[in-house]
C-alpha positions in Angstrom: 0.0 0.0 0.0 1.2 3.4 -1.3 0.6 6.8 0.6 0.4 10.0 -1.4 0.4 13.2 0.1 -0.8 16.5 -2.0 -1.2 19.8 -0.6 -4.4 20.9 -2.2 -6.7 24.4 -2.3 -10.4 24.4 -1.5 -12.8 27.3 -2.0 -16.3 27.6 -1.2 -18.5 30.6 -2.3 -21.5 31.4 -0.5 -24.6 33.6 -0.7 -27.2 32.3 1.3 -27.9 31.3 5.2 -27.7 27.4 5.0 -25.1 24.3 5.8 -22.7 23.8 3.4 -20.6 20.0 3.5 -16.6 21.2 2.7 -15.0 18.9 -0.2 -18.4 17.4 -1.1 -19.3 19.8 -4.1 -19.2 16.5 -6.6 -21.4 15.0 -4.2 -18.3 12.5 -3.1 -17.4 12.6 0.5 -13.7 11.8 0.9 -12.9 8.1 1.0 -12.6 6.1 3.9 -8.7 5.8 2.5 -8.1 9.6 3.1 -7.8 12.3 5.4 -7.5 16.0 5.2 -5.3 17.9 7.5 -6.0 21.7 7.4 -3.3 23.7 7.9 -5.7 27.0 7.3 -9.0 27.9 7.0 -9.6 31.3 5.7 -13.3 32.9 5.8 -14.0 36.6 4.4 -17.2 38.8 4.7 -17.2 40.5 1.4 -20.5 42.7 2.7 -20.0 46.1 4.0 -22.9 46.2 5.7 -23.7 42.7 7.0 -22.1 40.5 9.8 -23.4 36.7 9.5 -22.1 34.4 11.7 -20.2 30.7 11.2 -20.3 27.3 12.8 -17.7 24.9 12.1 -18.2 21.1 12.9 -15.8 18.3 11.9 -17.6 15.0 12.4 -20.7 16.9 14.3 -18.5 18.1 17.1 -18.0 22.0 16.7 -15.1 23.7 16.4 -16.2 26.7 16.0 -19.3 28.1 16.8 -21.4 31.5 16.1 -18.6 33.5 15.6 -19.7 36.6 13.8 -18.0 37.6 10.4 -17.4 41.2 10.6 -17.8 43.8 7.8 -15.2 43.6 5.0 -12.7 41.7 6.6 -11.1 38.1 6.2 -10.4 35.8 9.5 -8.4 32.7 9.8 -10.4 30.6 12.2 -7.5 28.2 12.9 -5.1 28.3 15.2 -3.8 25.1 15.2 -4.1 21.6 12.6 -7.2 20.1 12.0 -7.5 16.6 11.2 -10.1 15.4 9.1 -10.5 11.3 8.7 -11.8 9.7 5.7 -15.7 9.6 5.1 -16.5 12.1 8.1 -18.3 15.6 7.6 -16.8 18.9 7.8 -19.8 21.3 7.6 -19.9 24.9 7.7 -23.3 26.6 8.7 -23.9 30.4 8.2 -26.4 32.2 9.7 -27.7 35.8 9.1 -27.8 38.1 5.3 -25.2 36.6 3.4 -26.7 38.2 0.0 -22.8 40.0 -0.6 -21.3 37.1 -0.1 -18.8 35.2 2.0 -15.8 32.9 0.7 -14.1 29.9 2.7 -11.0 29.2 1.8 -9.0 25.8 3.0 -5.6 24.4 2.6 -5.1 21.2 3.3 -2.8 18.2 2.9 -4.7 15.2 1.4 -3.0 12.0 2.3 -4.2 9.3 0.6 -3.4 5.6 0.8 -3.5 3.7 -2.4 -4.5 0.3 -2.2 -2.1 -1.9 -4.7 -3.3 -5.0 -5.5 
C-alpha cells in the first residue's frame, strides 16, 4: 500500500444562510482511505454592511461556533491543525444576510493511501 500526500486548495462561495458540506461539491465525500489535514482555514465577509455568523463542525462536534463575520474583513479561524478522517463531515453553517457574499477558503494536505493489488 502506497501513501500519497498533495497539498491541495479548497474554496467555497456562499450567498445564502444554509449548511454547506466542505469537499463534497461533486457529491463525493472523501474516501474512507483519506484524510485531510487543514493547515488554514480562511473565511471573508465580502458585505460592507452585514455581519453573519459561522459554525464549524468536523464530524458533528463544533469547532467553532457563532462566531460573527465582521464587515469587510477576512479571518483565519485556525489556530492550530485540524484533522479530518476519511468519510467524516466537515460542515460549515452560516447564519444571518449573506446576500454580498462570504468565501471559505482551506488548505489542506490530502494524504491518501493507495490500495495496490
Amino acid at each position: 500500500m502506497a501513501v500519497v500526500n498533495q497539498y491541495k486548495f479548497y474554496g467555497k462561495y456562499i450567498d445564502t444562510a444554509a449548511a454547506f458540506t466542505m469537499f463534497d461539491d461533486a457529491g463525493t465525500l472523501p474516501l474512507i482511505s483519506e484524510t485531510y489535514i487543514i493547515k488554514s482555514f480562511r473565511v471573508t465577509n465580502k458585505s460592507a454592511v452585514n455581519a453573519p455568523t459561522i459554525t464549524i463542525k468536523n464530524a458533528g462536534i463544533s469547532i467553532l461556533w457563532a462566531t460573527a463575520l465582521s464587515t469587510g474583513t477576512s479571518v483565519e479561524l485556525l489556530s492550530l491543525p485540524l484533522v479530518v478522517e476519511g468519510a467524516t463531515l466537515l460542515t460549515a453553517t452560516t447564519v444571518g444576510d449573506c446576500s454580498d457574499g462570504v468565501t471559505i477558503g482551506i488548505s489542506y494536505l490530502n494524504i491518501k493511501k493507495e490500495v495496490t493489488v
